[in-house]
MDTraj code that builds the backbone (N, CA, C; nanometers):
import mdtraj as md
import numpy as np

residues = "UNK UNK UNK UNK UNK UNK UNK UNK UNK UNK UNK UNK UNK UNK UNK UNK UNK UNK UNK UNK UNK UNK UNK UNK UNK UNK UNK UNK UNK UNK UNK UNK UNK UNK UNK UNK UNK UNK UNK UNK UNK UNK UNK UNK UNK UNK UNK UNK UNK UNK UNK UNK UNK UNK UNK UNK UNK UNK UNK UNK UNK UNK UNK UNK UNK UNK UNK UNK UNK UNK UNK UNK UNK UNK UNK UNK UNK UNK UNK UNK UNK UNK UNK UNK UNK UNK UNK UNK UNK UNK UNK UNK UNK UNK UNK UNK UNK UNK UNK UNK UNK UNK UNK UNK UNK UNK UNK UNK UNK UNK UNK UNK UNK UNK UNK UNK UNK UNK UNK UNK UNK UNK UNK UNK UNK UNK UNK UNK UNK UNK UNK UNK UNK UNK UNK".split()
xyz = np.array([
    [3.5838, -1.1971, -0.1657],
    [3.5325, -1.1266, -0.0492],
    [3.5372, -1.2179, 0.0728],
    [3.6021, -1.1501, 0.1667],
    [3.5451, -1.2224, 0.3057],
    [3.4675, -1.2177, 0.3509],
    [3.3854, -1.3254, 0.4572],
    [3.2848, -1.3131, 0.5521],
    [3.2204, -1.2502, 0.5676],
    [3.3056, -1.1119, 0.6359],
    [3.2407, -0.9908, 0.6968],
    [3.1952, -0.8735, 0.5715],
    [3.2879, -0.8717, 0.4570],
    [3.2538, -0.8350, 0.3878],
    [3.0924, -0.8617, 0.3044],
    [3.1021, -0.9830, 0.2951],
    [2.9467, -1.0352, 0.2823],
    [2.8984, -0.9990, 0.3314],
    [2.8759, -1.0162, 0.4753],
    [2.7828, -0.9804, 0.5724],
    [2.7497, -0.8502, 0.5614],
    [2.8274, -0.7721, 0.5538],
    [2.7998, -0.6219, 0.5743],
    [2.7049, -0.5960, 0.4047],
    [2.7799, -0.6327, 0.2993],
    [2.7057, -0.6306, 0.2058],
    [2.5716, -0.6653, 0.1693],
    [2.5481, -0.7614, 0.2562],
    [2.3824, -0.8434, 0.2721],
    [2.2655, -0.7069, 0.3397],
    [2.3620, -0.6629, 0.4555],
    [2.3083, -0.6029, 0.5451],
    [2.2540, -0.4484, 0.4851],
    [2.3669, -0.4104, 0.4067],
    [2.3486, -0.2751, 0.3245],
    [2.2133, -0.3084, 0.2109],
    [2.2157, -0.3984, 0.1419],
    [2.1374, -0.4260, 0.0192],
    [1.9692, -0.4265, 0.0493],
    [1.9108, -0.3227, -0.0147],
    [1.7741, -0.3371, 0.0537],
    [1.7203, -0.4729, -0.0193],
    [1.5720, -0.5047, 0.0841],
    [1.4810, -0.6202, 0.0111],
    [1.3986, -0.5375, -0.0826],
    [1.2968, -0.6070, -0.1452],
    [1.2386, -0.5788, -0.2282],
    [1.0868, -0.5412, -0.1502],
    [1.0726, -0.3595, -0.1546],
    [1.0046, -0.3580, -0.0561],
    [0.8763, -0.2660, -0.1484],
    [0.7497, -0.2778, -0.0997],
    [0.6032, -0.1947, -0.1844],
    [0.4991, -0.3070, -0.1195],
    [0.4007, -0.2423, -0.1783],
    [0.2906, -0.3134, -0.1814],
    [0.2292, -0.4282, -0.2614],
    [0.1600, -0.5136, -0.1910],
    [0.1278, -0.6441, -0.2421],
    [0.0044, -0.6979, -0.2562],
    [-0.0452, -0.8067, -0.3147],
    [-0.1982, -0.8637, -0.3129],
    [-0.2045, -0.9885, -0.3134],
    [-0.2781, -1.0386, -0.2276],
    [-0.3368, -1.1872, -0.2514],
    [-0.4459, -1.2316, -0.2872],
    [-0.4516, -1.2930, -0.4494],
    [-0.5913, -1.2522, -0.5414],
    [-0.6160, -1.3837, -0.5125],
    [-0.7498, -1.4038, -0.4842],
    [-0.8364, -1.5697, -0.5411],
    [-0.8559, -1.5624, -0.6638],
    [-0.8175, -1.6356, -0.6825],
    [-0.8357, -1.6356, -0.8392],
    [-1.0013, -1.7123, -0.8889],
    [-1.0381, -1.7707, -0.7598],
    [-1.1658, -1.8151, -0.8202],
    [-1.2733, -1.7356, -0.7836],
    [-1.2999, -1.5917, -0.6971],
    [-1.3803, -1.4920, -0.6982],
    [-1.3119, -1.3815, -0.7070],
    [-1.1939, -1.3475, -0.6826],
    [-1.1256, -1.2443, -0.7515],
    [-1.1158, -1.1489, -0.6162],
    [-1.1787, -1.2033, -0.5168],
    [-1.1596, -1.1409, -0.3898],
    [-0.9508, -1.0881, -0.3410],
    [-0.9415, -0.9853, -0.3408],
    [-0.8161, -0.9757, -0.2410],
    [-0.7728, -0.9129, -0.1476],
    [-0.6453, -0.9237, -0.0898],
    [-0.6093, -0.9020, 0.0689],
    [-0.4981, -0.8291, -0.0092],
    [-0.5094, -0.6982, 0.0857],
    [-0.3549, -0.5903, 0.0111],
    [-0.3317, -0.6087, 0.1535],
    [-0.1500, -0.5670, 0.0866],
    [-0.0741, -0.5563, 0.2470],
    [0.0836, -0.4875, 0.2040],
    [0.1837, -0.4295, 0.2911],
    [0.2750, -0.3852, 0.2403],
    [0.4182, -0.3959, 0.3214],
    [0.4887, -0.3944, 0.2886],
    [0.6320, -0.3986, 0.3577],
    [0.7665, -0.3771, 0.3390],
    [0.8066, -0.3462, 0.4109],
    [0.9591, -0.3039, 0.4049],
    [1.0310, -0.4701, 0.2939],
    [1.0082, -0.5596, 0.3125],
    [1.0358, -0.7013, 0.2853],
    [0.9115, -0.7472, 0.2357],
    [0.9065, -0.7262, 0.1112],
    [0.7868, -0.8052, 0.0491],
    [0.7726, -0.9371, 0.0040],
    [0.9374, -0.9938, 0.0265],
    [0.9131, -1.1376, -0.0383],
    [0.9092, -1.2633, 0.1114],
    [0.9598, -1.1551, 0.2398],
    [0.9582, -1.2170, 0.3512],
    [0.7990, -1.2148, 0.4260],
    [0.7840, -1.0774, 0.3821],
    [0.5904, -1.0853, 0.4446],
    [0.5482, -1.1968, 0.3569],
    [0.5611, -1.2241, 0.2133],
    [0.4686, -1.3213, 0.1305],
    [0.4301, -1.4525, 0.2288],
    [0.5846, -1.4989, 0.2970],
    [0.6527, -1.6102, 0.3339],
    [0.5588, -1.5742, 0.4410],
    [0.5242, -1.5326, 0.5343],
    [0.4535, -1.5166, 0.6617],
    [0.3270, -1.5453, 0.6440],
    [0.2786, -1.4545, 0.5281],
    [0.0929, -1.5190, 0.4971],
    [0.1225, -1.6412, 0.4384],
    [0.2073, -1.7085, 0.3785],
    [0.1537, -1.8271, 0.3475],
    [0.1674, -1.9399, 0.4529],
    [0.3078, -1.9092, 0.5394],
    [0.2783, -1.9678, 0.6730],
    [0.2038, -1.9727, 0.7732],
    [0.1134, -1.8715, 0.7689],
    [0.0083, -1.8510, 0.8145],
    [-0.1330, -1.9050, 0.7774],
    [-0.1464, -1.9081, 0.6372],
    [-0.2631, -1.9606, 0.6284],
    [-0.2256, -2.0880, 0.6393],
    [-0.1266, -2.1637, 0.5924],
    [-0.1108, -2.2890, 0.5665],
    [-0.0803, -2.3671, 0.7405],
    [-0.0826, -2.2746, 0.8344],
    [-0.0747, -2.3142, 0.9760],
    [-0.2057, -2.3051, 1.0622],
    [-0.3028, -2.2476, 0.9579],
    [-0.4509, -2.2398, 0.9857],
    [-0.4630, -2.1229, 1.1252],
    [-0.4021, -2.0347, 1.0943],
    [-0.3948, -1.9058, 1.2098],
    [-0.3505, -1.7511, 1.1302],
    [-0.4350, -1.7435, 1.0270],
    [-0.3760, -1.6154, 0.9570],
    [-0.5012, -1.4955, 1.0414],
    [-0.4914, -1.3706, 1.0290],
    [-0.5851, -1.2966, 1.0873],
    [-0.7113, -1.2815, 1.0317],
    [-0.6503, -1.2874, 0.9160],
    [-0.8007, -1.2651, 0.8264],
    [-0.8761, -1.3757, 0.8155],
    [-0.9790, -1.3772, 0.9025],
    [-1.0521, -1.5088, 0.9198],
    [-1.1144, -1.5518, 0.8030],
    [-1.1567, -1.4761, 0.6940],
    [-1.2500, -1.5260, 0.5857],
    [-1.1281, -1.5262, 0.4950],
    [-1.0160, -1.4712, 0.4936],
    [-0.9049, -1.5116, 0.3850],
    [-0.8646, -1.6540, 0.3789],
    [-0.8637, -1.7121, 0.5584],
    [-0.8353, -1.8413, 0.5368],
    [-0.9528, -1.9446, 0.5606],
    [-1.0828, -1.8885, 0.5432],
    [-1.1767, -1.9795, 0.5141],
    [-1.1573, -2.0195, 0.3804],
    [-1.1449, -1.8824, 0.2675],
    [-1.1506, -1.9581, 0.1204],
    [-1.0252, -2.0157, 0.1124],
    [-0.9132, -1.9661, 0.1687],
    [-0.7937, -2.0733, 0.1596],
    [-0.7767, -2.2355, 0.1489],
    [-0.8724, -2.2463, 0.2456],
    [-0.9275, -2.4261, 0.3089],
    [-0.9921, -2.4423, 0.2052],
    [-1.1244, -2.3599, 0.1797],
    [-1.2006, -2.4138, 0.0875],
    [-1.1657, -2.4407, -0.0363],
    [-1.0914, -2.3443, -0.1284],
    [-1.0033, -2.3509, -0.2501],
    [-0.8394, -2.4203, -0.2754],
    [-0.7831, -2.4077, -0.1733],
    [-0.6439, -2.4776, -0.2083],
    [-0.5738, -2.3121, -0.2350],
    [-0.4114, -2.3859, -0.1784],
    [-0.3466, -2.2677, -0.1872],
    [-0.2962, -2.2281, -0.3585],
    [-0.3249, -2.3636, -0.4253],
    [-0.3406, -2.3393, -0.6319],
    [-0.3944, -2.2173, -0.6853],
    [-0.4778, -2.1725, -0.5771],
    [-0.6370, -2.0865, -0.6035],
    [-0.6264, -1.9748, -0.5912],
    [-0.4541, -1.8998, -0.5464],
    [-0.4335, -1.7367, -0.5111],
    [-0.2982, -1.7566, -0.5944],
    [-0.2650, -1.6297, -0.6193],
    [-0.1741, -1.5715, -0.6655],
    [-0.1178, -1.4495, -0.5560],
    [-0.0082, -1.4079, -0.5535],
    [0.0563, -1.3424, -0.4227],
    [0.1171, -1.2296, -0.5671],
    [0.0780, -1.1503, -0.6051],
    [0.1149, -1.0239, -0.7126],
    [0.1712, -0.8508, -0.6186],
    [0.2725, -0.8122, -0.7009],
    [0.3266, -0.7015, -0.6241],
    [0.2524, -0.6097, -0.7291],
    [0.1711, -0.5130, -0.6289],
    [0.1211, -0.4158, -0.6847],
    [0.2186, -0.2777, -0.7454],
    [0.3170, -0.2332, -0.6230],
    [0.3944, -0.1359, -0.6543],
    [0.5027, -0.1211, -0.5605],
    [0.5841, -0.1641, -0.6509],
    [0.7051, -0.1246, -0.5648],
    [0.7687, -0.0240, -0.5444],
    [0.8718, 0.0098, -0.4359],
    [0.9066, 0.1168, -0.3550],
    [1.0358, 0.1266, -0.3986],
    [1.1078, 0.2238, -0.4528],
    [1.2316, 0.2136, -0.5081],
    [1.3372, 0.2700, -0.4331],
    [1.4586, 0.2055, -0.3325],
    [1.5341, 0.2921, -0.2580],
    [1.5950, 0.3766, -0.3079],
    [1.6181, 0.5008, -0.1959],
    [1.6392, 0.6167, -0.2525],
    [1.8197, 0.6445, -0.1839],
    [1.9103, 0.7290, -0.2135],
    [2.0341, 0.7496, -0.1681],
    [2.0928, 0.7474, -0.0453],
    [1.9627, 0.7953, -0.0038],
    [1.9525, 0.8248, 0.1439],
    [1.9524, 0.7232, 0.2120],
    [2.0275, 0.6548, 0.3246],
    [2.0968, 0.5494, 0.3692],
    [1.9869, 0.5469, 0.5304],
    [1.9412, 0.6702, 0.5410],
    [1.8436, 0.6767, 0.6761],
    [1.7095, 0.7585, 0.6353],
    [1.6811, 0.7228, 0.5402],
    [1.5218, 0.7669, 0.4726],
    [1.4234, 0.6642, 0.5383],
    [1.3443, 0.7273, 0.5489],
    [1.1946, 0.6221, 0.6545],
    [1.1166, 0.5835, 0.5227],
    [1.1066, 0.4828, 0.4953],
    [1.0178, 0.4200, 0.4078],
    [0.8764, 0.3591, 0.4415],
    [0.8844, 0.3231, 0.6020],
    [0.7359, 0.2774, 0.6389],
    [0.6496, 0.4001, 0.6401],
    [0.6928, 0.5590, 0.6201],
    [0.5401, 0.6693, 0.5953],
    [0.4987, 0.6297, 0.4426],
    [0.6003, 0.6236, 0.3609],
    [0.5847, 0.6245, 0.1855],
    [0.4869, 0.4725, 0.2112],
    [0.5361, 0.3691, 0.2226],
    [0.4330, 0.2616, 0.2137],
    [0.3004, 0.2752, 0.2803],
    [0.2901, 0.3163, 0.3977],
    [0.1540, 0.3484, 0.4657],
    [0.1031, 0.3996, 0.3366],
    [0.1376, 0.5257, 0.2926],
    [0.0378, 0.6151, 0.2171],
    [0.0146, 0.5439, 0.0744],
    [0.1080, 0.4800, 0.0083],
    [0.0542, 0.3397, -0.0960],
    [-0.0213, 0.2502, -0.0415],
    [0.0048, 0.1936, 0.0568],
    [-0.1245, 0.0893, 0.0960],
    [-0.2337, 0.1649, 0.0991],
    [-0.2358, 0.3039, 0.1603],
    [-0.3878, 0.3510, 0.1928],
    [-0.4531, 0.4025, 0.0472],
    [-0.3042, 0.4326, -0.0753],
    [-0.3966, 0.4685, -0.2117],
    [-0.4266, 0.3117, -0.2722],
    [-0.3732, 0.1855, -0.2818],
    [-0.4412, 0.0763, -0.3283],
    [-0.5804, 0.0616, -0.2627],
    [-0.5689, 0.0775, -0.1161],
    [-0.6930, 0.0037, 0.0081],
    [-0.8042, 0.1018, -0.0799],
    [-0.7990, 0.2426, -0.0777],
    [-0.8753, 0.3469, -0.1536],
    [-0.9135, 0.2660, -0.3376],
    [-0.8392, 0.2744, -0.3923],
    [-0.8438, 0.2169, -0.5177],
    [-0.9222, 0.0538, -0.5470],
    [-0.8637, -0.0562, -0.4863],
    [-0.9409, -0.1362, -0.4972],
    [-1.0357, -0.2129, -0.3514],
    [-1.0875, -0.0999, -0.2951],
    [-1.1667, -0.1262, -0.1733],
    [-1.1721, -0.2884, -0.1345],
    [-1.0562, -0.3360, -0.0941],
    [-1.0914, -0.5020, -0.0576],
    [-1.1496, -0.5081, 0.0528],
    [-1.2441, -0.5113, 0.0809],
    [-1.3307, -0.5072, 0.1889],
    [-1.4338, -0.5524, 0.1541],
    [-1.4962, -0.6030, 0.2617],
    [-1.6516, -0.6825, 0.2423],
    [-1.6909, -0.7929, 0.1568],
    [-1.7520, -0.7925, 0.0481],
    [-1.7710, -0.8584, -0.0597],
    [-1.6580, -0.8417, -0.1821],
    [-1.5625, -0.7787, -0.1945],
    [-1.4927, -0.7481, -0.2741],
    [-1.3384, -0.8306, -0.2417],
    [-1.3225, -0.8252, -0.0956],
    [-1.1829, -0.8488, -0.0207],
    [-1.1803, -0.8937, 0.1133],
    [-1.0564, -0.9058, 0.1788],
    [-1.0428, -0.9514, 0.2716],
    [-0.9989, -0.8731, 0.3892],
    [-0.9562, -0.7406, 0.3721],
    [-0.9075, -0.6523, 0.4442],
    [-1.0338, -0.6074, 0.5018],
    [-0.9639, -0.5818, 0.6397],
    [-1.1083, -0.4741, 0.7100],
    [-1.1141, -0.3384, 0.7069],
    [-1.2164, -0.3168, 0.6850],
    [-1.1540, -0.1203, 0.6706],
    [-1.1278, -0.0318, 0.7856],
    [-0.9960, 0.0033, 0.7225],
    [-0.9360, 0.1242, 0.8121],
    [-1.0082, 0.2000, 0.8602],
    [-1.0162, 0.2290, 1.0059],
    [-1.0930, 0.3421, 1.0490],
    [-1.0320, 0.4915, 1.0238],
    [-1.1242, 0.5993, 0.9990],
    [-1.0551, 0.6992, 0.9663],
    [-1.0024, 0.7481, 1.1122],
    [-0.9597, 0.8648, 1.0817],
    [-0.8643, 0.9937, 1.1875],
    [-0.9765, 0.9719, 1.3059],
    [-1.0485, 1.0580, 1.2724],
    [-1.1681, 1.1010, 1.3842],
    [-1.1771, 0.9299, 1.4721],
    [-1.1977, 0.8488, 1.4119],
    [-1.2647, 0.6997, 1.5120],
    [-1.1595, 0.6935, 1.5295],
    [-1.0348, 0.6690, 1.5412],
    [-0.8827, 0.6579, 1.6016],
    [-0.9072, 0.7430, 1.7088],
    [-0.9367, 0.8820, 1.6526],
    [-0.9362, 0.9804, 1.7779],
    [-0.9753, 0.9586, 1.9097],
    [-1.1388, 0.9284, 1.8603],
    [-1.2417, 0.8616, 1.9315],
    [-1.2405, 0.7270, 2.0491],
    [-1.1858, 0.6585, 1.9410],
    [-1.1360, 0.5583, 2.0476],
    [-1.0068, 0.5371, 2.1390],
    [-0.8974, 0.6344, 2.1319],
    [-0.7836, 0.6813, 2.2047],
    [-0.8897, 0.7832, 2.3222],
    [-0.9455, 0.8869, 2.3071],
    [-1.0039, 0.8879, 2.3752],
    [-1.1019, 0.7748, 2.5158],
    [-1.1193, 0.7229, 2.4505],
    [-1.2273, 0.6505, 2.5032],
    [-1.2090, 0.5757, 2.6151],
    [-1.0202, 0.4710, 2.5863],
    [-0.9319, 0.3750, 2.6081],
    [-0.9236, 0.5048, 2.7553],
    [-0.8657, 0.6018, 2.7394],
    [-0.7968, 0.7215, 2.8490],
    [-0.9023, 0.7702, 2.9431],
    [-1.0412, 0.7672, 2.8771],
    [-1.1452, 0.7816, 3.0067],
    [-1.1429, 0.6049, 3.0765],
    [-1.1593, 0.5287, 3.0060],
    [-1.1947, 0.4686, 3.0720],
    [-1.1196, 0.3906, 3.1457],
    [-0.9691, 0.4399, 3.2057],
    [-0.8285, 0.3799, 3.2283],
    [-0.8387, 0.5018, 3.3694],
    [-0.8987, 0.5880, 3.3588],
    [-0.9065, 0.6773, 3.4428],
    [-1.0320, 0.6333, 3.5609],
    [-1.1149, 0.5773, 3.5009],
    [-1.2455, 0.5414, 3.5988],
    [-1.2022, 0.4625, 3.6834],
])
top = md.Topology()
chain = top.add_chain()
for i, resn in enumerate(residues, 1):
    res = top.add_residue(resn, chain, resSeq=i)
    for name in ("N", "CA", "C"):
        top.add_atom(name, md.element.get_by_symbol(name[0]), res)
traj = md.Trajectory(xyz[None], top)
């Protein structure tokens, strides 16, 4: 194969894309998250915590405190491409992240994720942003 042939072949080949978790293994606390590229997001949180600027502020408190030895990075469910060469895959993952986030509530004492606000407080606060852009 030539070059371009590669290239184009790289370009066609999906990543390995679903939902994911980052378990402590020493309270069992975790952070779900999902992506088109699940082995390239992995690569981002760990550059992230390990650059001491990840979002989840208490994910990378126990990070510091435990060592990065102390998590495991596990794929919950993966997303299997389908024939369709222009199929949208970021609605299908939204709605898996939101049945894991539902399933193992990582939030609060349990996790690291913050909880999703529902429909209505989205509503609410799009509203809110539009009055008060108007004043």
């Amino acid at each position: 194969m030539d070059r371009k042939e590669l290239i184009r072949e790289y370009k066609e080949t999906h990543r390995p894309m679903g939902v994911f978790q980052i378990r402590n293994k020493v309270n069992q606390k975790v952070f779900v998250d999902s992506s088109l590229n699940v082995p390239g997001k992995i690569n981002r949180h760990k550059f992230a915590l390990n650059a001491r600027s990840h979002a989840s502020k208490t994910l990378q408190a126990d990070w510091e405190k435990f060592g990065e030895d102390q998590f495991e990075f596990e794929v919950l469910e993966d997303v299997v491409p389908r024939e369709s060469p222009d199929y949208d895959y970021k609605s299908d993952l939204e709605v898996l992240e939101d049945l894991w986030l539902e399933k193992l509530l990582p939030n609060g004492t349990r996790g690291y994720n913050e909880k999703k606000k529902t429909r209505e407080e989205r509503l609410r606060m799009i509203a809110d942003n539009r009055r008060s852009q108007v004043s």
